[in-house]
C-alpha positions in Angstrom: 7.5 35.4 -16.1 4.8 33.4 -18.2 6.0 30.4 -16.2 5.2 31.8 -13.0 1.8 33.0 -14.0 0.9 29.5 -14.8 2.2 28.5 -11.4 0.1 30.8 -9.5 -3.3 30.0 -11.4 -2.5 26.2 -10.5 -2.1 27.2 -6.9 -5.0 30.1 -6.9 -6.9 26.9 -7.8 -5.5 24.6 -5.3 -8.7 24.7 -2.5 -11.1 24.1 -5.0 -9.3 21.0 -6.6 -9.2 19.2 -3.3 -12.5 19.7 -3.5 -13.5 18.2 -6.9 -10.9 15.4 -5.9 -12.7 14.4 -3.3 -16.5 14.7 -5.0 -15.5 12.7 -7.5 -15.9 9.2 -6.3 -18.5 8.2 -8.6 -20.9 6.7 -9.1 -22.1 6.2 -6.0 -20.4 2.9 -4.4 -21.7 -0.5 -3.6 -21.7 -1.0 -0.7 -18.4 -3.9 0.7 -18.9 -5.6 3.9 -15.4 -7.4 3.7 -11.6 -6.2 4.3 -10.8 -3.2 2.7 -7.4 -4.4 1.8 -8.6 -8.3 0.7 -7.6 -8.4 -2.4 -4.2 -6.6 -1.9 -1.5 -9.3 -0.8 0.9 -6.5 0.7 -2.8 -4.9 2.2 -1.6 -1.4 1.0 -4.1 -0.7 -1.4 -8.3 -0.9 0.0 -10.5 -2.1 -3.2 -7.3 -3.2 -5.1 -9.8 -5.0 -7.3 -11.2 -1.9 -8.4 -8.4 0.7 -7.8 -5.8 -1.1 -10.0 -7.9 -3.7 -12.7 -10.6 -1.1 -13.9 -8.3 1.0 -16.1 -4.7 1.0 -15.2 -4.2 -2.1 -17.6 -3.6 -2.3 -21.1 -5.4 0.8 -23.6 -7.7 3.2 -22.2 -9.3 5.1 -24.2 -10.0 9.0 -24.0 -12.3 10.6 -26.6 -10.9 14.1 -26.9 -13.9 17.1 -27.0 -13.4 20.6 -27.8 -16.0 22.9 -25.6 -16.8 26.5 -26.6 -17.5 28.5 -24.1 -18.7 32.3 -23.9 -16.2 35.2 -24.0 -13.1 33.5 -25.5 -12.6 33.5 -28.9 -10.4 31.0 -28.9 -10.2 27.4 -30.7 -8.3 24.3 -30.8 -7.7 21.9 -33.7 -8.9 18.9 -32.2 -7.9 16.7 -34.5 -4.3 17.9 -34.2 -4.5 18.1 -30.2 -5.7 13.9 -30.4 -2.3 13.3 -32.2 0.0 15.5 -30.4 -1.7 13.7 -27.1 -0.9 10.4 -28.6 2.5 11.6 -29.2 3.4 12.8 -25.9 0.6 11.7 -22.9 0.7 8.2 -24.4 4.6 7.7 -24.3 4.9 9.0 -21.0 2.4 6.9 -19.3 3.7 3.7 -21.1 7.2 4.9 -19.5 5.9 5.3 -16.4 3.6 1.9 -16.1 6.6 0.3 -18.0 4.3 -1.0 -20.8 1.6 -1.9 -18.8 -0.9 1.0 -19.2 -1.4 3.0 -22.7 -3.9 5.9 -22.8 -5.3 5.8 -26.3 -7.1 9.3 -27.5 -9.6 9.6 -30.3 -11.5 12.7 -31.9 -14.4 13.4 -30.4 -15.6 16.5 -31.5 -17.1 19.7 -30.3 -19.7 21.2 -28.1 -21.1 25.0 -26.9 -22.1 25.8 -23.4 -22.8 28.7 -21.2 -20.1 28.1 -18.8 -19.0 31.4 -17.5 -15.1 30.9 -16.6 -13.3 34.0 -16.8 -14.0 35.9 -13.4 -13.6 32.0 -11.6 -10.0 32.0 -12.6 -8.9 35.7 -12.0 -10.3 35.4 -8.2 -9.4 31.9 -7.8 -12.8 30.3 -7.1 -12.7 27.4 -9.1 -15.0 26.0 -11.6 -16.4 23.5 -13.0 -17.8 23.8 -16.0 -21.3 21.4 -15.6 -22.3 22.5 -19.5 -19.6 21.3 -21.6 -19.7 18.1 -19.3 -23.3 17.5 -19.7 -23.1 18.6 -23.6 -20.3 15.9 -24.4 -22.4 13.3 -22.4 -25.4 14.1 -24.8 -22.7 13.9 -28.1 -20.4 10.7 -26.9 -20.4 8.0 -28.8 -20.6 6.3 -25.4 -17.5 3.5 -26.3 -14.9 4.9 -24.5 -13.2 4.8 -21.0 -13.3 8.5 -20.4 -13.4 11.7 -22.3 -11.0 14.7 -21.9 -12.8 17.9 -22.2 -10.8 20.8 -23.4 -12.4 24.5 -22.4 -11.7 26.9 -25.1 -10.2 29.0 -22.7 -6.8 30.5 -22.0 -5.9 29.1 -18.8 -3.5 25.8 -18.0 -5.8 24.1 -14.6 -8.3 21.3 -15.0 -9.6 19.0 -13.0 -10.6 14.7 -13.0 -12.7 12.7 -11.6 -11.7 9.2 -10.4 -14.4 7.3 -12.3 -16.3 4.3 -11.2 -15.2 3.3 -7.1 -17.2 0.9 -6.8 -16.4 -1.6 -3.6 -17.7 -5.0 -3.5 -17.7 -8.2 -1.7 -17.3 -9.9 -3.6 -15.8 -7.9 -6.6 -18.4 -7.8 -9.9 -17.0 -5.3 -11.8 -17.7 -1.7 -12.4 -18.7 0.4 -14.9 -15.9 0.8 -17.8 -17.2 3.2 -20.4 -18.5 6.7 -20.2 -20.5 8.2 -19.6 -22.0 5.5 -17.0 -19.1 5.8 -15.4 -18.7 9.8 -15.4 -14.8 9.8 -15.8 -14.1 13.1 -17.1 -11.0 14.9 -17.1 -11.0 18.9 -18.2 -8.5 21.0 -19.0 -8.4 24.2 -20.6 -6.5 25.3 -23.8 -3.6 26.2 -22.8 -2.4 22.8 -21.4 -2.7 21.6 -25.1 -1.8 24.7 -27.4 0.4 27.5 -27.0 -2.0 30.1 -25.8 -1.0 33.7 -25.0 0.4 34.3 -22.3 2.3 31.1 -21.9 5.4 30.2 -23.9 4.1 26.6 -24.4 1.4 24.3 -23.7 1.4 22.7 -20.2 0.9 18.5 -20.7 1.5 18.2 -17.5 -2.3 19.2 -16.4 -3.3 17.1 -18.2 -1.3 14.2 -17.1 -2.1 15.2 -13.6 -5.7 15.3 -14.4 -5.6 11.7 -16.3 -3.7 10.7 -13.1 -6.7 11.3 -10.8 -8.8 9.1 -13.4 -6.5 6.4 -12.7 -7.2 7.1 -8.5 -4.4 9.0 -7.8 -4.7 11.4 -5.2 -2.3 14.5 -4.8 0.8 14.6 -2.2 1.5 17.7 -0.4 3.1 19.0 2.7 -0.1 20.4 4.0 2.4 23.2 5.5 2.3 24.8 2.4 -0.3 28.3 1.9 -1.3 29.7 -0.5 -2.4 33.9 -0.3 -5.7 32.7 0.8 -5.0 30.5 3.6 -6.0 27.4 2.6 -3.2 24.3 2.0 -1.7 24.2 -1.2 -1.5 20.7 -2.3 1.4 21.3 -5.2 4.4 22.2 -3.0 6.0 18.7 -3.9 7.8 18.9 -7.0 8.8 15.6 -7.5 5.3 14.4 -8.1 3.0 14.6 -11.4 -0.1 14.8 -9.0 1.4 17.7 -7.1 4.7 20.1 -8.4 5.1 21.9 -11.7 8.0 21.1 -13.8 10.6 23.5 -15.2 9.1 22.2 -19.0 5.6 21.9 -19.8 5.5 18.1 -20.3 4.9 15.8 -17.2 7.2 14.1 -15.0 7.0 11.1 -12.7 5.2 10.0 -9.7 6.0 8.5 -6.3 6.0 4.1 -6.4 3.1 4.1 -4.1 0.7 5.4 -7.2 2.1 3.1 -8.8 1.7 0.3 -7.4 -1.8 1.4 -6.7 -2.2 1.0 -10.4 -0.9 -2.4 -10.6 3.0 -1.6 -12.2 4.7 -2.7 -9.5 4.1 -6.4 -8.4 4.2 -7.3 -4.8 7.1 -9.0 -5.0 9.0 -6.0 -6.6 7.8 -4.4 -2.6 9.8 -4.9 0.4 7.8 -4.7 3.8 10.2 -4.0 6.8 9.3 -5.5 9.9 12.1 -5.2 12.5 15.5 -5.4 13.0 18.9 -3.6 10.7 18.9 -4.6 7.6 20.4 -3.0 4.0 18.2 -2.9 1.3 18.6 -1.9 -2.5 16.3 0.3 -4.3 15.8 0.4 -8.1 15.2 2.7 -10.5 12.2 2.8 -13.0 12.5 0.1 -15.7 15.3 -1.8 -13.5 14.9 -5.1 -12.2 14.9 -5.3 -8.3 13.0 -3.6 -5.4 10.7 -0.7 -6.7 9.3 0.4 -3.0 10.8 -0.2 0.8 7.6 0.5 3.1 7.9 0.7 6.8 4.6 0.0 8.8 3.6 1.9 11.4 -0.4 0.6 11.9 -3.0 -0.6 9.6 -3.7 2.1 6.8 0.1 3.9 7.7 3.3 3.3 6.3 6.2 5.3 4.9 7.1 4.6 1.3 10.7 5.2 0.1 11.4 5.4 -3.9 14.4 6.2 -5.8 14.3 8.9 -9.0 17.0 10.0 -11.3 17.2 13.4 -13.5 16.4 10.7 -16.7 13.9 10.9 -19.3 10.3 12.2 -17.8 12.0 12.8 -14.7 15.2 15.3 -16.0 13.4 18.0 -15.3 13.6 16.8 -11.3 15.0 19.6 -9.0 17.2 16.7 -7.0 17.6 12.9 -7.4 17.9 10.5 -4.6 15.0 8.6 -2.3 12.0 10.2 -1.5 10.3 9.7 1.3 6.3 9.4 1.9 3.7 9.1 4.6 0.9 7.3 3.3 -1.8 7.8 5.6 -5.3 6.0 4.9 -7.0 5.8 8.1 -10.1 7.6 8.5 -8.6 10.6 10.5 -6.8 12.0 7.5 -9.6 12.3 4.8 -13.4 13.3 4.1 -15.4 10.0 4.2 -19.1 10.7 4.5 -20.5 9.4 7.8 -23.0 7.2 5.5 -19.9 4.8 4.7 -19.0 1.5 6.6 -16.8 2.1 9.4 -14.6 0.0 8.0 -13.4 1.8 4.8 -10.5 3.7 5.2 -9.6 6.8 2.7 -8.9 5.3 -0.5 -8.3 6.7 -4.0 -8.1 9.8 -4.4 -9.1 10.1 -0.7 -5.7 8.5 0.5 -3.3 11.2 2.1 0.1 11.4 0.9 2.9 13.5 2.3 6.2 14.6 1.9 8.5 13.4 5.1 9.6 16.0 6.4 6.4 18.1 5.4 7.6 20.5 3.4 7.0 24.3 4.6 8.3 25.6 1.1 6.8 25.8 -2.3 9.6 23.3 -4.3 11.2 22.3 -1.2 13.1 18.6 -1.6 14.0 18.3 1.7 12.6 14.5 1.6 14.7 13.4 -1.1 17.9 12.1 0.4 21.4 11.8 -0.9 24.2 9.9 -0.1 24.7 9.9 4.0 21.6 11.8 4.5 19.6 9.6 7.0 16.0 10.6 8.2 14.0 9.2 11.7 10.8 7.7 11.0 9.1 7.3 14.3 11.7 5.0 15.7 13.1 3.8 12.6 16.2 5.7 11.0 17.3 5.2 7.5 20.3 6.0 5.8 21.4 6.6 2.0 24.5 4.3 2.0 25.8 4.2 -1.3 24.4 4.3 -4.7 25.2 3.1 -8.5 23.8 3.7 -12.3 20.9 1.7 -11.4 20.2 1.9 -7.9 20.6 3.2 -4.1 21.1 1.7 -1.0 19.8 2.2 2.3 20.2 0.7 5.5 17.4 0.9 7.9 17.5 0.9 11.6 14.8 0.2 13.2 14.7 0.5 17.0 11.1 0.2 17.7 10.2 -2.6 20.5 7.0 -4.8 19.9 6.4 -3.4 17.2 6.9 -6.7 14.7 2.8 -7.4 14.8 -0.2 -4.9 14.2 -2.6 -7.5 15.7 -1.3 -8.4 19.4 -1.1 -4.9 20.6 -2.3 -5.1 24.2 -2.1 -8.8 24.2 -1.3 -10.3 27.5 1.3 -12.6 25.6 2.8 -9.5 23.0 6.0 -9.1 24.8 6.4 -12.9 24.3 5.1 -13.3 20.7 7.9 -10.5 19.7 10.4 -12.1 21.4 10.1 -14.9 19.3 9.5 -12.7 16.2 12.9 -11.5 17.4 14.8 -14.6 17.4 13.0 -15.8 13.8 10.7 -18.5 15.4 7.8 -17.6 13.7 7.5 -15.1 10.7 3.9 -14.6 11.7 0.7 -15.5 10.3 -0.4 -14.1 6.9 2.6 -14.3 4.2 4.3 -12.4 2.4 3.0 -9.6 4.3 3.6 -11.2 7.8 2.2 -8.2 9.8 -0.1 -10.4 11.7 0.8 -13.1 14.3 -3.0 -14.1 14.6 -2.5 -14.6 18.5 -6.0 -16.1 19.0 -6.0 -18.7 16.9 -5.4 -22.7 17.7 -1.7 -23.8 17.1 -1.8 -26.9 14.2 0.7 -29.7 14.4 2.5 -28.0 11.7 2.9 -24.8 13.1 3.9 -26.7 16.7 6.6 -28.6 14.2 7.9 -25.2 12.6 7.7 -23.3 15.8 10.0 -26.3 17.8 12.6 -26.9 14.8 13.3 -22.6 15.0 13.6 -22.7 18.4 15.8 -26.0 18.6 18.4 -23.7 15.6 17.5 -26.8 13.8 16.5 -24.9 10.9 19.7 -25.7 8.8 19.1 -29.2 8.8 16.1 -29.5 7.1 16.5 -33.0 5.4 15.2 -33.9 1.8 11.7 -36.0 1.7 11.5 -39.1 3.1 7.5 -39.7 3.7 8.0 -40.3 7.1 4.2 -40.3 7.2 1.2 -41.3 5.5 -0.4 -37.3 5.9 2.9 -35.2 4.9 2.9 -35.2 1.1 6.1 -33.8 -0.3 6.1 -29.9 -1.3 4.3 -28.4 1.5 5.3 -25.8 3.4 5.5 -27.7 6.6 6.8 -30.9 5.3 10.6 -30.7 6.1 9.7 -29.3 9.9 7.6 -32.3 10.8 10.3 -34.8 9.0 13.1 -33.1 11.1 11.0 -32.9 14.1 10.4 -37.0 13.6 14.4 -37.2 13.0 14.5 -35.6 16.2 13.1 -37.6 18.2 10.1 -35.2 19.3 7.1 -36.7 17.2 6.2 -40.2 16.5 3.3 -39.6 15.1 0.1 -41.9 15.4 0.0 -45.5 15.1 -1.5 -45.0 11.8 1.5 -43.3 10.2 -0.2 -40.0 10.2 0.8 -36.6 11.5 -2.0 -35.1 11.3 -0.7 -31.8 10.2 -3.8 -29.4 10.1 -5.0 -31.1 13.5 -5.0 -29.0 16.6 -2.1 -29.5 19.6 -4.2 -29.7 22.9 -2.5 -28.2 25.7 -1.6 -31.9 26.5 -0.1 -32.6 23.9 2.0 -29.3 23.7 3.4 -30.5 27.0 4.5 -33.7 25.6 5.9 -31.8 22.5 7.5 -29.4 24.9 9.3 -32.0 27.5 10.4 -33.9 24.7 11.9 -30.8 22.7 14.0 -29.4 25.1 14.3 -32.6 27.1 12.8 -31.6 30.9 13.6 -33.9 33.9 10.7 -36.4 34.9 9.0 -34.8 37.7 6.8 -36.4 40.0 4.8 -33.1 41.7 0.9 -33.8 41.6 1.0 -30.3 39.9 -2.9 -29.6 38.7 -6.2 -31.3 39.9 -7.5 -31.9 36.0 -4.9 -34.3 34.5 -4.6 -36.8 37.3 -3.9 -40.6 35.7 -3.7 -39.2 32.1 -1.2 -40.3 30.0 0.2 -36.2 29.5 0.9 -36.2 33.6 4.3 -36.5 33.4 4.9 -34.1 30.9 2.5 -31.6 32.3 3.9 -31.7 35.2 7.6 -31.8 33.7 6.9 -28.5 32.0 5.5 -27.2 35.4 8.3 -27.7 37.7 10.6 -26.1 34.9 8.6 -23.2 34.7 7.2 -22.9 31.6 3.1 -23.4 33.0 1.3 -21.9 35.5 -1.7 -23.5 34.6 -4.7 -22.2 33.5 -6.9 -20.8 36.8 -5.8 -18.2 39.0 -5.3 -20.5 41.9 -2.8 -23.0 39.4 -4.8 -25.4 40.2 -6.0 -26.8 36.5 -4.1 -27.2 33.5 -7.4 -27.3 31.2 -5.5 -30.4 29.0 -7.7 -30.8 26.3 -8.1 -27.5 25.5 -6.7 -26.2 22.1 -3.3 -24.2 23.0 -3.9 -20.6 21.4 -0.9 -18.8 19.4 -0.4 -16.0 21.8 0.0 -19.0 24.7 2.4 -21.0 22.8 4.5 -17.7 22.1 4.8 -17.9 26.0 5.2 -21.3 26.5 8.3 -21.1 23.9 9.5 -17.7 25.4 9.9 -19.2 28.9 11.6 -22.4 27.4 14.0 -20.4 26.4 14.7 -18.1 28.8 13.3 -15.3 27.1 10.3 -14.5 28.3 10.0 -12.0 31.5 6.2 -13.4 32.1 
């Protein structure tokens, strides 16, 4: 019974905590005129440089104040609360960061207001205590990260703040220590003592509140009401920042906050583009892949995550993968009209849901088992198999041109997936390879890898031989242009150089081209503009076979000395190879 009183106060609070989550971007941010997601190589994360490297490495430390407050006679030993937090919040977050991030607590002291909380909790509208917070900014010693304010008060909900945002390009830092930075997590008593009428204190407030001071936002159906009507955002109850566990102490979070926070390295992340393909997910603290993500657009992707009924987490109501929409486009939060258009909900701001939304308080349905297989707009994926360490899951994905987020609309896309398809190019911006940057000039080291893929000459990629002067050993392009040479394709210039970062003119591609695939000689006058160049016969060879309409609407002009664009080339290739339908 005391369980399920704390339960409902959380949710009686749930409105006015979406709130406070989403005032508490603060200070005010600088203003970033760059990419959003620059300084995150998988481009998951906006402000990467400030969501993961301000706190979420190495000790941060909490000074721990006591505030009195009117009408409840209640105290707390704060000396004793600092140790037991070091006992039990610090462990847990060094388990769930694997080593990486250790919040470190020290007395601070305590402080009166006139904060009037009892009537705000009984009718469920909120608080926020602005005395004890301004009171322990007057008293802090003003050398820690944060400081975690308990309310003398029998009740188990708090709130956070997110602490310094502040976007930059480029990056300069933010404000670490409080109170500049105004990172302030409150909690009331009964989340650190045992205070009538729970059966025992509730640590997992206060690692939910800690977790939005680290940027975490909550997840939540949004299905989910509570007796008021508004959403409750802790109907997920696989999720520190959302569900209540069947103990007081904390239990895990969903990969995506994590590697928010910089505990999971990129290349611990698999991206899936296209295609069937079986993947292995591991558990926390086991080598191998921490997160599969499956992109829909910039800003949207689902997240899948593996949890087991160990350690933090054996208080889970179901193991298996769990499923996530991570949703950061503007659409899906509250950014003020006076940002740049181009920030997307980051943060705290960043929506996360349950797939399926759950319609049920404590509802799993988007943690799969073995043979369980969900649809994510095109893509199904299936729980295959599992072991002591890990799960598999094979995912489907029957989605057509959907390998590249930047040709949409592109006179050339069906072309440029096509050869995405086939494995001619891997597009444009490794390792994330979402882009195929259609509208930029094709080097001779891209024409090089893009012929040697589509020749299935790939395998026989020889060992270094300094063919030329330009193509040191170690690049990426390096064996391409040496098996293009060994191919007959290239020469070179007469000065043994390549010439990798050079541009292919559209002549030159037509000598590359007729020399690739080994076109017939023809002698059609095809285009006005190329008459008595050297590139005639090969322009016109790649003409007759089909592969050019020129450049004009009347195919009249070729435009030879123009720079050949990476959309074009995608169709140049496609109808070489008798894929394209252009």
């Amino acid at each position: 019974m005391m369980r399920l009183f704390s339960v409902l106060v959380r949710r009686i609070l749930a409105a006015f905590l979406v709130f406070i989550s989403l005032l508490v971007i603060a200070p005010a941010p600088a203003i970033a005129q760059g990419d959003p997601y620059a300084s995150d190589p998988l481009r998951l994360v906006p402000f990467a440089d400030t969501v993961q490297r301000t706190y979420t490495q190495g000790t941060d430390t909490w000074e721990v104040w006591q505030c009195i407050v009117p009408d409840w006679p209640g105290r707390v030993d704060v000396q004793s609360v600092t140790s037991n937090l070091n006992a039990i919040i610090t462990p847990y977050f060094s388990w769930l960061s694997t080593g990486r991030y250790s919040p470190h607590f020290v007395v601070g002291g305590t402080v009166t207001s006139d904060d009037v909380i009892p009537q705000t909790v009984i009718t469920g509208e909120g608080f926020r205590v602005t005395g004890c917070e301004s009171a322990v900014q007057a008293a802090t010693s003003g050398t820690a990260n944060g400081v975690l304010i308990v309310v003398a008060a029998g009740f188990d909900a708090g709130y956070g703040t997110a602490g310094a945002i502040c976007p930059e390009d480029p990056y300069t830092g933010c404000a670490t220590t409080y109170p500049a930075n105004l990172r302030t997590a409150v909690v009331g008593a009964a989340t650190v003592v045992t205070v009538s009428p729970y059966d025992e204190p509730q640590w997992i407030t206060v690692a939910h509140e800690l977790g939005h001071a680290i940027n975490w936002p909550h997840s939540y159906g949004g299905l989910t009401l509570t007796s008021d009507g508004s959403v409750d955002v802790y109907d997920n109850p696989m999720d520190v920042m959302s569900g209540q566990a069947a103990t007081g102490l904390p239990i895990g979070t969903i990969a995506y906050n994590r590697y928010s926070a910089g505990w999971i390295d990129p290349s611990s992340v698999i991206v899936h583009r296209s295609g069937v393909t079986t993947y292995t997910l591991s558990d926390l603290g086991s080598p191998g892949v921490q997160m599969l993500v499956i992109p829909v657009e910039e800003g949207l992707f689902y997240t899948l995550d593996t949890r087991r009924l160990t350690e933090y987490d054996a208080a889970l109501p179901k193991a298996g993968v769990e499923v996530y929409e991570v949703d950061q486009r503007r659409s899906a939060c509250s950014i003020p009209d006076s940002w740049p258009s181009t920030w997307p909900c980051f943060a705290t701001l960043t929506r996360i849901q349950q797939i399926p939304p759950e319609n049920a308080i404590d509802s799993t349905s988007h943690v799969l088992s073995i043979d369980d297989w969900i649809d994510l707009d095109g893509v199904r994926v299936t729980v295959t198999g599992a072991d002591s360490t890990s799960f598999t899951v094979e995912v489907d994905d029957t989605r057509v041109g959907n390998r590249f987020i930047d040709d949409d609309g592109n006179t050339h896309e069906a072309d440029i997936e096509a050869i995405a398809a086939i494995g001619i190019t891997d597009g444009c911006n490794p390792p994330l390879d979402d882009r195929y940057c259609p509208l930029r000039s094709v080097t001779r080291a891209e024409m090089a890898a893009f012929l040697v893929r589509a020749l299935q000459e790939e395998d026989n990629l020889p060992a270094y031989h300094r063919y030329f002067v330009d193509v040191p050993e170690g690049q990426w392009y390096t064996p391409y242009v040496e098996r293009l040479y060994e191919l007959g394709i290239t020469t070179g210039y007469d000065d043994q150089t390549y010439r990798p970062d050079a541009s292919v003119s559209r002549a030159e591609m037509a000598a590359f081209l007729t020399r690739a695939f080994n076109l017939p000689s023809s002698a059609t006058n095809t285009f006005t503009d190329d008459d008595g160049s050297f590139f005639e016969p090969y322009i016109d060879a790649i003409a007759a076979a089909g592969i050019t309409k020129g450049c004009n609407v009347d195919q009249t002009r070729y435009c030879p000395n123009q720079n050949v664009l990476r959309d074009q080339m995608a169709s140049f290739l496609a109808r070489a190879l008798g894929l394209s339908s252009n």
